[in-house]
C-alpha positions, 0 to 999 in steps of 0.5 A: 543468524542472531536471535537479538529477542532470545539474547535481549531476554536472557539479558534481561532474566540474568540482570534481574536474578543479578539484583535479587541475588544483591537484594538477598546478599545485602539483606543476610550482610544486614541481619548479620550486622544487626546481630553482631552489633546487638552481641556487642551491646550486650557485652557491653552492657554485661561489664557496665553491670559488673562494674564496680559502680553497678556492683555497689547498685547492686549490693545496695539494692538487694540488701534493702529488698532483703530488708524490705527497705525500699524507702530508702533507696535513693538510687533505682540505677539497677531497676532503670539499667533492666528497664533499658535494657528492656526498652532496647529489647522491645524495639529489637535493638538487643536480641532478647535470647542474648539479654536472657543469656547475660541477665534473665535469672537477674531480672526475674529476681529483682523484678518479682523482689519488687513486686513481691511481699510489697509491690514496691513498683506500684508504689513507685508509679503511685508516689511519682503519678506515672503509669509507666514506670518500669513497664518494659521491665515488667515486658522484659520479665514476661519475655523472660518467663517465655524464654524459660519455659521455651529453652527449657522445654519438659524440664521447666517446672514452676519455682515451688517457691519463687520468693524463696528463690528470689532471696537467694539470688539476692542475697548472692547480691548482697555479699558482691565483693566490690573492688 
């Protein structure tokens, strides 16, 4: 004789670990979509930053942050390309292990060239009257400095002399070849 009840059950068990199973193999296609797309963002963005245009930004920039002449940049295109990368971060668009792979030590260094001897952003909100301008840079670096630490482990030690450094990443800056 036929247990209909019995047959009606494991139907019923074997349908809904059928709709988990989807639900969880929709969700990992999801997150592995989402992690592609953000890996091709960032390569994408790593060639914008190494475009010649960004390169001339670049050079410019960083010879007058050397210079302590930041009156006279006319252009912030690199302070705005890190704080949108910044703002993508923050939202989870990009995978912030992958900017700090592409771009950490650069926004470490054009960040604190900002903000030290001058703090040249302050200035900036100050004189345009606009309290966030380039907060989520300023996120993203602390999200660097967190990512160092981490990935570093016992090997990290603080910069003794942070400016130092930062003048020497710049000044790689300012000698870019630009084609």
């Amino acid at each position: 004789m036929v247990d209909f009840e019995s047959i009606a059950l494991w139907t019923t068990v074997a349908t809904w670990v059928l709709a988990v199973g989807t639900l969880a193999a929709l969700y990992w296609q999801t997150r592995q979509a989402g992690k592609l797309n953000s890996a091709n963002a960032v390569i994408n963005l790593r060639e914008r930053f190494d475009s010649p245009r960004m390169r001339r930004a670049r050079r410019s920039t960083s010879e007058r942050l050397l210079d302590n002449a930041l009156g006279d940049i006319t252009s912030l295109e690199v302070l705005t390309f890190f704080e949108l990368i910044g703002a993508q971060t923050a939202r989870k668009i990009l995978d912030e292990e992958m900017v700090w792979e592409a771009f950490g030590g650069w926004i470490s260094s054009y960040y604190h060239a900002m903000r030290s001897p001058v703090d040249r952003i302050q200035q900036l909100r100050d004189a345009t009257h606009d309290p966030l301008l380039f907060h989520k840079l300023e996120w993203l670096d602390k999200r660097i400095a967190l990512l160092d630490k981490r990935e570093l482990g016992t090997l990290h030690v603080e910069v003794i002399d942070p400016e130092g450094e930062n003048r020497l990443y710049l000044a790689r800056e300012a000698n870019l070849e630009i084609e």
